[in-house]
C-alpha positions as CSV (number, residue, x, y, z in Angstrom):
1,X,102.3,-122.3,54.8
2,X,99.8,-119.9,53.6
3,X,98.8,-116.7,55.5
4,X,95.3,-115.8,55.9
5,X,94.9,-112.4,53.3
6,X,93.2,-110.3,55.5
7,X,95.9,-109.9,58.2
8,X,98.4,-110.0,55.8
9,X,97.5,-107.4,53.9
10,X,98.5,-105.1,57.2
11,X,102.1,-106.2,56.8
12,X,103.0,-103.0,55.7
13,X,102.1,-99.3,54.9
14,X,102.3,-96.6,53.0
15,X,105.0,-94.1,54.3
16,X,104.3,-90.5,54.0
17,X,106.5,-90.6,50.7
18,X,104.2,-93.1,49.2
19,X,106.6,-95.7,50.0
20,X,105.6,-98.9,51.7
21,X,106.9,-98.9,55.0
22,X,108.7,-102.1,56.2
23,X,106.3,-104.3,59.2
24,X,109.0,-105.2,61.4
25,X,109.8,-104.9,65.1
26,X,110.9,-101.7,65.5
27,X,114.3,-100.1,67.1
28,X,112.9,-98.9,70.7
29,X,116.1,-100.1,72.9
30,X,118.5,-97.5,73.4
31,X,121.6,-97.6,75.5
32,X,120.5,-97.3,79.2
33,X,117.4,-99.4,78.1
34,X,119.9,-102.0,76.9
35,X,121.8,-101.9,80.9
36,X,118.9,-102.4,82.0
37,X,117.8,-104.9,80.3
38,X,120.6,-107.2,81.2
39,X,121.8,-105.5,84.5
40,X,117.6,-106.0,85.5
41,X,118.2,-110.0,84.1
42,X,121.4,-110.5,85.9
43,X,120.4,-109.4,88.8
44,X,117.5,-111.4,90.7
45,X,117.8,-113.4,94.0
46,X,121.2,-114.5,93.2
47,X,123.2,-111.7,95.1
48,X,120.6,-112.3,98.2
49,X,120.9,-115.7,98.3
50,X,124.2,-117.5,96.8
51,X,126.9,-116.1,99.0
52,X,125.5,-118.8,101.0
53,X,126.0,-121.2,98.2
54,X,129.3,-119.9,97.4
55,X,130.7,-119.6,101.1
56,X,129.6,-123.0,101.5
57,X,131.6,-124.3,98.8
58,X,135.2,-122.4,100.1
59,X,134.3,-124.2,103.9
60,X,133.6,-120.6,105.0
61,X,136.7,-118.9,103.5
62,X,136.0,-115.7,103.5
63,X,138.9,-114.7,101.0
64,X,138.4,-117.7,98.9
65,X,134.6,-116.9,98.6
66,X,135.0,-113.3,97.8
67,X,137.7,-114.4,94.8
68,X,135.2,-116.8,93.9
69,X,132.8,-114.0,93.3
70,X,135.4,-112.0,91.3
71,X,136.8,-115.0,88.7
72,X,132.5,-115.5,88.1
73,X,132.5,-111.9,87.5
74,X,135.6,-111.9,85.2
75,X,134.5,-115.2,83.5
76,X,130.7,-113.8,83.1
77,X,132.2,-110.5,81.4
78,X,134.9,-112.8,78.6
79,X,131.5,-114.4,77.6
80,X,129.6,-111.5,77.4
81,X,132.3,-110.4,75.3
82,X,132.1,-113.4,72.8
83,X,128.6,-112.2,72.1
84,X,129.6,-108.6,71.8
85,X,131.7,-109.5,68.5
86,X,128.7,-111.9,67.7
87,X,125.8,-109.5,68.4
88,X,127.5,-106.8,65.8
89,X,128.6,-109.0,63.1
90,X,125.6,-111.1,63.0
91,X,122.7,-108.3,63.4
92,X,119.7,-111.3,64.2
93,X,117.4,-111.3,66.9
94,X,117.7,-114.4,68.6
95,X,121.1,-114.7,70.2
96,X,122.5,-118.3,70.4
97,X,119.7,-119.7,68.0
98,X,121.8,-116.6,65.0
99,X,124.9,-117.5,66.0
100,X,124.8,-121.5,66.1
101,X,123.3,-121.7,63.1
102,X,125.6,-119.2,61.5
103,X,128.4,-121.1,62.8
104,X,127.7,-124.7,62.6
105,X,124.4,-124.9,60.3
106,X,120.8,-125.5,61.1
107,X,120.9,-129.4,62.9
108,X,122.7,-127.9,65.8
109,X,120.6,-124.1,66.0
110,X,117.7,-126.5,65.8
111,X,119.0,-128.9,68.7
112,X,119.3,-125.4,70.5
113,X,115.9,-124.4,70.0
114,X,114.6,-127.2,71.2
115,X,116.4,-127.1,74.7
116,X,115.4,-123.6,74.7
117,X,112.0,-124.0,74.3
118,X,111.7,-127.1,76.7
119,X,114.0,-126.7,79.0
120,X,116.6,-123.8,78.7
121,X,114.2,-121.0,79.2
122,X,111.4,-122.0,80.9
123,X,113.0,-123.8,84.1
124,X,115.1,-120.5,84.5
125,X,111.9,-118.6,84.3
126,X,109.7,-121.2,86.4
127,X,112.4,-120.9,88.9
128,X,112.6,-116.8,89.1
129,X,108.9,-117.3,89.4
130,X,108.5,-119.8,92.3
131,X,111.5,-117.6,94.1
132,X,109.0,-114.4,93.8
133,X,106.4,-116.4,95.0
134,X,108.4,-117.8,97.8
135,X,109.4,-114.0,99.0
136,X,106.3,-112.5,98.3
137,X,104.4,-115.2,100.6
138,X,107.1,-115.1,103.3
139,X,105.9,-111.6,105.2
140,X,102.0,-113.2,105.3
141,X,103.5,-116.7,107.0
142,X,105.4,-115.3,110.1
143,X,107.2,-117.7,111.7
144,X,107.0,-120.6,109.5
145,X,107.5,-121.3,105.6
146,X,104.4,-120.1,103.0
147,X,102.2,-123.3,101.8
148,X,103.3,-124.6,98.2
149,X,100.3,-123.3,96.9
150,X,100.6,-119.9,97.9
151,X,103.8,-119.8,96.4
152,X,102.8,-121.5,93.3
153,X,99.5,-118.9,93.0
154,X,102.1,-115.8,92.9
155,X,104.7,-117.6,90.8
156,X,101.7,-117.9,88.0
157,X,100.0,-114.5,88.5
158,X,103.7,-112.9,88.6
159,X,104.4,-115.0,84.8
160,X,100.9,-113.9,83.2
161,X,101.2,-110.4,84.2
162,X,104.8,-109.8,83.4
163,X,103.2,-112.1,79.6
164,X,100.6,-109.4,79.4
165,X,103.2,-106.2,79.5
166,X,105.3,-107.9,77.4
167,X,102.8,-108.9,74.5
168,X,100.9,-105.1,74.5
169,X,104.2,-103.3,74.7
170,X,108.3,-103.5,74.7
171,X,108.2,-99.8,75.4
172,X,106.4,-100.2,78.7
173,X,108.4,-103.8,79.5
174,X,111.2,-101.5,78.7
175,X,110.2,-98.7,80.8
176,X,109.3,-102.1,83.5
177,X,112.7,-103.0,83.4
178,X,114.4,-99.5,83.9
179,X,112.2,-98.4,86.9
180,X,112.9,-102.4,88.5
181,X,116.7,-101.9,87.9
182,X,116.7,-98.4,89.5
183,X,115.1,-100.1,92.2
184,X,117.2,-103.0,93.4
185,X,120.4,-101.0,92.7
186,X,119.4,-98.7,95.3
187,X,118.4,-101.8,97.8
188,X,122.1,-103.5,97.1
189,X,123.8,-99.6,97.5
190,X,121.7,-99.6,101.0
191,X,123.5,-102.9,101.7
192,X,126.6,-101.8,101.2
193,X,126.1,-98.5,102.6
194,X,124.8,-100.3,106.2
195,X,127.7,-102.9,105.8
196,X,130.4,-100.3,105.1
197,X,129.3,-98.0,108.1
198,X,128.8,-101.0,110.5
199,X,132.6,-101.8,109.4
200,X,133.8,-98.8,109.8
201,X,132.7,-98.4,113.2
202,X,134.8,-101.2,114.1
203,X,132.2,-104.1,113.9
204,X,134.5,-106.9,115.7
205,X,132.5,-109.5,113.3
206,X,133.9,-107.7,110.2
207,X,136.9,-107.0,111.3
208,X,137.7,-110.8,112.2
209,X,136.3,-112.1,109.1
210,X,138.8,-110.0,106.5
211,X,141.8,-110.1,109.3
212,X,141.4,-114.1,109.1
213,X,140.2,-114.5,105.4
214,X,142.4,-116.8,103.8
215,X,142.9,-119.0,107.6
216,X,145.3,-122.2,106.6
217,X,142.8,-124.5,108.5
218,X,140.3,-123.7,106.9
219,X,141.9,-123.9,103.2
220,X,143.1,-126.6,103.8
221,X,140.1,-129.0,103.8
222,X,138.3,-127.3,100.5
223,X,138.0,-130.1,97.5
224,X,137.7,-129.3,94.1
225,X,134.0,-130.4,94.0
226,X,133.4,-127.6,96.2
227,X,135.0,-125.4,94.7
228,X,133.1,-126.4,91.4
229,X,129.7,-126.0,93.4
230,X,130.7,-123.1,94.2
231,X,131.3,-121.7,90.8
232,X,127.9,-122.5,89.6
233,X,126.3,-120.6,92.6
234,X,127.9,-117.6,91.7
235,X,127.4,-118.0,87.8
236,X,123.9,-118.4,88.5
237,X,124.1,-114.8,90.1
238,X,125.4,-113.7,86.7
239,X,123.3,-115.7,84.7
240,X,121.5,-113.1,82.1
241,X,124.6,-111.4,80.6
242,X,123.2,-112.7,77.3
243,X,119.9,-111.2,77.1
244,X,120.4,-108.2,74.9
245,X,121.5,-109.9,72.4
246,X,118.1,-111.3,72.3
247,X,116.9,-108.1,70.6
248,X,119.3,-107.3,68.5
249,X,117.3,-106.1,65.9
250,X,115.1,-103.6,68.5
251,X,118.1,-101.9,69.3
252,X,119.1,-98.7,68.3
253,X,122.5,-98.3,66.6
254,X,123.5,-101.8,67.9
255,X,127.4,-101.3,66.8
256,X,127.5,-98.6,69.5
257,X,125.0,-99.6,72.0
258,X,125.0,-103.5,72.4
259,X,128.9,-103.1,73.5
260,X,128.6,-100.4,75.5
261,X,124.9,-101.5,77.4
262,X,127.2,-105.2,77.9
263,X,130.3,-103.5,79.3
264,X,128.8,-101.1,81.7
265,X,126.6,-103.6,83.0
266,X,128.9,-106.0,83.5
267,X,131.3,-104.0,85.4
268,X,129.0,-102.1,87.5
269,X,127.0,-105.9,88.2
270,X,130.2,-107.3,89.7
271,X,131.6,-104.3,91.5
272,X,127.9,-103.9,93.2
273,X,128.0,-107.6,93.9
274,X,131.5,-107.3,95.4
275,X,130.9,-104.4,97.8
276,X,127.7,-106.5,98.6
277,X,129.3,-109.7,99.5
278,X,131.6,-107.3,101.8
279,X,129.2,-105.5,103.3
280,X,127.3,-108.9,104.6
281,X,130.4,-110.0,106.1
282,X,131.1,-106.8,107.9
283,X,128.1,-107.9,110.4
284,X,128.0,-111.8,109.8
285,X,130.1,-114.5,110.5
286,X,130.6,-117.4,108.0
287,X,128.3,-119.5,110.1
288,X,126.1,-117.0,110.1
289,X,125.8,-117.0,106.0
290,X,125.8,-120.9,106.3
291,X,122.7,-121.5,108.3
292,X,120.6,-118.9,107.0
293,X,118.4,-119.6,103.8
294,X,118.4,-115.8,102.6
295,X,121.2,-114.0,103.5
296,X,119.8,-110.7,102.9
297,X,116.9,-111.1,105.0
298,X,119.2,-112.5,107.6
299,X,121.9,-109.2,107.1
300,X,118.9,-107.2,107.4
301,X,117.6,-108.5,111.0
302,X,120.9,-108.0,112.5
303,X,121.7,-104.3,111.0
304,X,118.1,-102.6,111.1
305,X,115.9,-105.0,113.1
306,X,112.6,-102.7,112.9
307,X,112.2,-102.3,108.8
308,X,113.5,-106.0,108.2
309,X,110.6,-107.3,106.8
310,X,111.2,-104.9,103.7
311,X,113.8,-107.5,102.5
312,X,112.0,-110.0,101.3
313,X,109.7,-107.6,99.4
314,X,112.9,-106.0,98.1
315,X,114.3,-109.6,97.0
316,X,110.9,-110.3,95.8
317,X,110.8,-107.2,93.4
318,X,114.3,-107.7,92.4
319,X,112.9,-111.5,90.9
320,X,110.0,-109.7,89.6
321,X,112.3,-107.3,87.5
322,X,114.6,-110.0,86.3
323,X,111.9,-112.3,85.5
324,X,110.9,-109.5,83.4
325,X,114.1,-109.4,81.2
326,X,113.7,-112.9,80.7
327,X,110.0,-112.6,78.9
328,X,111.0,-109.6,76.9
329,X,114.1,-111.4,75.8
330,X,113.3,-114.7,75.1
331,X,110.3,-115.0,73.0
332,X,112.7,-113.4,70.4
333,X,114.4,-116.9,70.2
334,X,111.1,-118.6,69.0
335,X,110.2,-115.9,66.7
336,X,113.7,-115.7,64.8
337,X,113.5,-119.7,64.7
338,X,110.0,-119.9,63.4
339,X,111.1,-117.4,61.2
340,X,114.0,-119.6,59.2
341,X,110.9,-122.4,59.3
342,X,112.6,-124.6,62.2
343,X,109.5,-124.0,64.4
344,X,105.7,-123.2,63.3
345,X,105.2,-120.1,61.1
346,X,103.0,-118.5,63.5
347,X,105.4,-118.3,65.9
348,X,107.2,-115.6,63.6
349,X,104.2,-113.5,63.3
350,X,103.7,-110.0,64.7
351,X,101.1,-107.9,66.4
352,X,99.6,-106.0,64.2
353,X,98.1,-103.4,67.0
354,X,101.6,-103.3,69.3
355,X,104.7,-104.7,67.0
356,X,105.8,-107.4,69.0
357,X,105.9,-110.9,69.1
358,X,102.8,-111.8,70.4
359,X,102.2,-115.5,69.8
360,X,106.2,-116.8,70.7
361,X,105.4,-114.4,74.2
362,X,102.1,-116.5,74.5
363,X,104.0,-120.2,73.8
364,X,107.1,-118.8,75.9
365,X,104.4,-117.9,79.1
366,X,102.7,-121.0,78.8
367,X,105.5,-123.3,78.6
368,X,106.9,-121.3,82.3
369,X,103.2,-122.4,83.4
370,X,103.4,-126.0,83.0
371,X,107.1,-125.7,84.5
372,X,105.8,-123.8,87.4
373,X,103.3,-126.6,88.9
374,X,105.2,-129.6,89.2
375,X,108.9,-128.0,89.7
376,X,111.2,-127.1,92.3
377,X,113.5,-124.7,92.4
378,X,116.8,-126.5,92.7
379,X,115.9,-129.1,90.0
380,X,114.8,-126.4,87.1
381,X,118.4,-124.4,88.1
382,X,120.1,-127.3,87.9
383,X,118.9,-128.5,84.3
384,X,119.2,-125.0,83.1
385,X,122.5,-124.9,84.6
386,X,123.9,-127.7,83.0
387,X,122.3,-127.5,79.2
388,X,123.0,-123.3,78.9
389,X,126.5,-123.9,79.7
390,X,126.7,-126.4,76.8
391,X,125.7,-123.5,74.0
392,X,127.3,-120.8,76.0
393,X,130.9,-122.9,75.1
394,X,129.7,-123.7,71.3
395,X,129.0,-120.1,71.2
396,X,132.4,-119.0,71.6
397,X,133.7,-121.2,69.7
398,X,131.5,-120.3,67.4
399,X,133.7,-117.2,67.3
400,X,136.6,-119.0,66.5
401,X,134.2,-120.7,63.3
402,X,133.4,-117.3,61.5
403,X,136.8,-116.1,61.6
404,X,137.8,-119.0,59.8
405,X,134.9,-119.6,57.3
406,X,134.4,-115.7,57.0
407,X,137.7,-114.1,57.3
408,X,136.3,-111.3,55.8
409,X,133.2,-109.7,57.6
410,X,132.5,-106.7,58.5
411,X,133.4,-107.1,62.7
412,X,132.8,-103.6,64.7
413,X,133.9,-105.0,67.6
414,X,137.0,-108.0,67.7
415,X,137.5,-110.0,70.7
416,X,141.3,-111.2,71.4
417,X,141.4,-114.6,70.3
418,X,142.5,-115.7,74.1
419,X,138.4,-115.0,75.3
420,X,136.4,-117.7,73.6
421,X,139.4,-119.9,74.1
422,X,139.3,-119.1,77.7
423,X,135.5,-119.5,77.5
424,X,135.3,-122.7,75.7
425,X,137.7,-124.5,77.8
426,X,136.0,-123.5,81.2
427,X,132.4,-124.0,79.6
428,X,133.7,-127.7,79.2
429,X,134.9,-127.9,82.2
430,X,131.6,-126.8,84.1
431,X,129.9,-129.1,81.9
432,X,132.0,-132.1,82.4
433,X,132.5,-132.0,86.2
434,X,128.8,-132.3,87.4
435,X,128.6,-134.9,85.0
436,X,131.4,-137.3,86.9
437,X,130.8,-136.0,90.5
438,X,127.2,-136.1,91.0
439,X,125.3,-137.0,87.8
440,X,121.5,-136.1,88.1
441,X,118.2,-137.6,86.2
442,X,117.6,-134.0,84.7
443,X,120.8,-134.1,83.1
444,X,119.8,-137.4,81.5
445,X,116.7,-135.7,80.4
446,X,118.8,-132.8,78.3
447,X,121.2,-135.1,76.7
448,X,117.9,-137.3,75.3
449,X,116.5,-134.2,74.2
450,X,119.5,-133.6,72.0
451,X,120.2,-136.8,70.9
452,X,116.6,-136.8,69.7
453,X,116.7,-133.4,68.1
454,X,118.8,-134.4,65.0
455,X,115.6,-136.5,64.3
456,X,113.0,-134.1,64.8
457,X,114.9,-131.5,62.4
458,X,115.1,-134.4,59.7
459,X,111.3,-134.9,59.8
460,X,110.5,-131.3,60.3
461,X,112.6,-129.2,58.8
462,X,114.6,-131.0,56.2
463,X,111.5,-133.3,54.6
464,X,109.3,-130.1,55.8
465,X,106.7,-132.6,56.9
466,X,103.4,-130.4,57.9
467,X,101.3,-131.7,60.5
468,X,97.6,-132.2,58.9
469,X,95.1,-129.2,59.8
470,X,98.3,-126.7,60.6
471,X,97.7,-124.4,57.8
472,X,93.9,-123.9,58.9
473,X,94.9,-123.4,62.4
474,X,97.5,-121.1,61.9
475,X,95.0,-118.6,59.7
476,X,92.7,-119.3,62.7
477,X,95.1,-118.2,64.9
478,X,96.6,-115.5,62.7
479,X,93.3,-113.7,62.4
480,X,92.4,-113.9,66.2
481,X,95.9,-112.5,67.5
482,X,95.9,-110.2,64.6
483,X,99.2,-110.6,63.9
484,X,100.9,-110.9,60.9
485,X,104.6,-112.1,58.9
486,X,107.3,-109.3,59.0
487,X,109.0,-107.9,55.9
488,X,112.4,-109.7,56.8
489,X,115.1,-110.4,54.4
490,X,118.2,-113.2,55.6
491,X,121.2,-111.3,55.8
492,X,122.9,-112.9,58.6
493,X,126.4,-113.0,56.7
494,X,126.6,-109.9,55.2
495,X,130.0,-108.9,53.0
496,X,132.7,-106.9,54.7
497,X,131.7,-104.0,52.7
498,X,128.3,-103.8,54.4
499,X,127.7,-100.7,57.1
């Protein structure tokens, strides 16, 4: 597809040697940028509004639950560390698009793409967004729930500012995501602080919940479905373990810093969300959690009645951040993708003015947009849900793939060969169960969207049939974004000699 010569010609300067200088994104994401990246993603409503979902799902065990929130935890962290031996050995932006095509070849990173772009990403994102909207309106509608529309205006004006930082600058989505993070660590730490005290004083409500926890009664009626409900509840609190491996290649020193920024996220994600969980059920009882539709807001009311209507702002802020670490992350997907030519070449181009991907942000925003005025909430969790899950498990095995086509690569970091088993077997499981329990329409949409894709990428990809009038538009397009190709080179298996 040919590239209009007056934008190209920026794709690279003259150094201060006299050498040309690569045009590439550049490596601005160091380590506690990286924690905050995907402790900022993880970390959204979830904690302030599943242990209802998760409680729900144990019949209002309070042991059960609180294990429950531990194995998602555990289970979160063996996937994150899949992609810690994939994010090092394959050094490509893009996450699951790098690895499934490394792994299994481009019909099934092209099937990915797809969901991604249609489904994966923007329901996830339309959903943080209509959440915002939904806290953000609740303080101006006292006493009953914010209009639909009011809800839907913030959800939009959230997505196209959050677009905006994102396309002028990762430095300042970066510094967005640090200064977010900060922020709703120190409203979960006031949480547990409140809880801990209110506990410590001998709160009879606390004290009866954890002296009764694992009650035979109530054990005894809990069903596997449930339990499998419940499971997703808290995985969605987790969901965004992934992220930095987005951005691989805007990471500084990536064998050091992707490992470490996963690992201390991880662990200080699920102890906070621990000591949280406990700290709500030093004050409320199960029925409490059960009947209230945020549990936080609820927890707040009953420990410091007079400032309570700071928690939905805090809630709200905390969606704001992690909707955030989706748009930096994502549009990384589209642009690796355009780049090996399984989605339009302008998709891989680069802001001239402020190196990042502008035009896979501006297709990544919009496709949130048109998720955001028709969806709900529940239905864009679940399809995410369901089709993420599906990659997550071929991305682990995908683990087990490369160590037996390419025994020999260079691997800084080596998972024991138990994790992606363990993660394979469980992402089949979460996949399969919703499937025979309670089968929904949106899952019907996903599975026709990859049964379809092997079609597409034969059309598209394979016969590389163009669409008439795409070159023109994409030089159009390339000269009003002002953005241009990167000086890339496709060295996704490199040889184990390689640093």
């Amino acid at each position: 597809m040919p590239i209009s010569s007056d934008t190209s010609s920026l794709s690279s300067s003259p150094g201060e040697s006299g050498k040309e200088e690569k045009f590439e994104l550049k490596k601005q994401i160091g380590l506690w940028g990286g924690v905050a990246v995907i402790a900022g993603t993880v970390v959204g409503s979830g904690i302030f509004v599943s242990p209802v979902g998760v409680l729900a799902g144990t019949n209002g065990s309070v042991g059960v639950s609180l294990l429950l929130w531990v194995a998602c935890g555990l289970f979160s962290a063996l996937a994150a560390l899949c992609y810690v031996e994939l994010g090092t050995t394959i050094r490509e932006s893009g996450a699951e698009f790098a690895y499934l095509n490394a792994g299994y070849g481009g019909p099934v990173a092209f099937m990915y793409t797809l969901c991604f772009l249609i489904f994966i990403s923007p329901a996830a994102d339309a959903a943080k967004a209509m959440v915002f909207g939904t806290y953000l309106a609740t303080p101006f509608y006292p006493g009953c729930d914010p209009p639909v529309t009011a809800i839907k205006c913030a959800a939009v004006a959230s997505a196209l500012f959050l677009g905006t930082v994102n396309y002028v600058s990762v430095r300042s989505a970066t510094g967005v995501q640090i200064v977010f993070t900060v922020a709703k660590f120190i409203g979960m730490l006031t949480i547990v602080i409140a809880g801990f005290i209110r506990l410590g004083m001998g709160e009879p409500i606390g004290i009866n919940n954890f002296q009764n926890g694992f009650d035979p009664t109530v054990l005894s009626g809990i069903t596997a479905g449930q339990v499998v409900l419940a499971f997703y509840q808290g995985l969605f609190s987790y969901n965004g373990w992934n992220k930095l491996n987005y951005i691989t290649e805007e990471i500084k020193d990536v064998g050091k810093t992707l490992p470490r920024s996963i690992i201390i996220s991880m662990t200080s994600v699920t102890i906070f969300y621990i000591m949280v969980n406990i700290a709500y059920l030093s004050v409320l009882t199960p029925a409490d959690m059960l009947s209230s539709k945020a549990v936080a807001v609820t927890f707040a009311s009953r420990v410091f009645p007079s400032v309570a209507w700071t928690m939905p702002v805090l809630v709200s802020l905390s969606v704001f951040g992690s909707l955030n670490g989706s748009l930096l992350t994502g549009g990384r997907l589209l642009f690796a993708a355009s780049r090996r030519e399984y989605l339009p070449q302008l998709f891989s181009m680069v802001s001239v003015a402020h190196t990042t991907p502008a035009p896979a942000i501006i297709v990544q925003v919009t496709m949130v947009l048109i998720l955001i005025l028709p969806g709900d909430i529940d239905t864009l969790i679940s399809i995410q849900s369901f089709m993420a899950w599906i990659f997550y498990g071929l991305c682990a095995a995908a683990v087990l793939v490369l160590r037996k086509r390419h025994p020999n690569l260079r691997r800084p970091y080596r998972v024991p060969i138990a994790i992606p088993v363990i993660v394979v077997l469980f992402a089949i499981f979460l996949v399969l169960v919703p499937l025979v329990t309670g089968p929904k329409l949106e899952y019907a949409y996903g599975a026709a969207l990859m049964v379809l894709s092997p079609f597409v990428y034969y059309i598209m990809v394979h016969r590389k049939f163009r669409i008439p009038g795409m070159d023109a538009f994409t030089a159009f397009m390339q000269q009003a974004l002002e953005v241009s190709p990167t000086d890339w080179e496709d060295d996704v298996i490199r040889s184990e000699h390689q640093d």
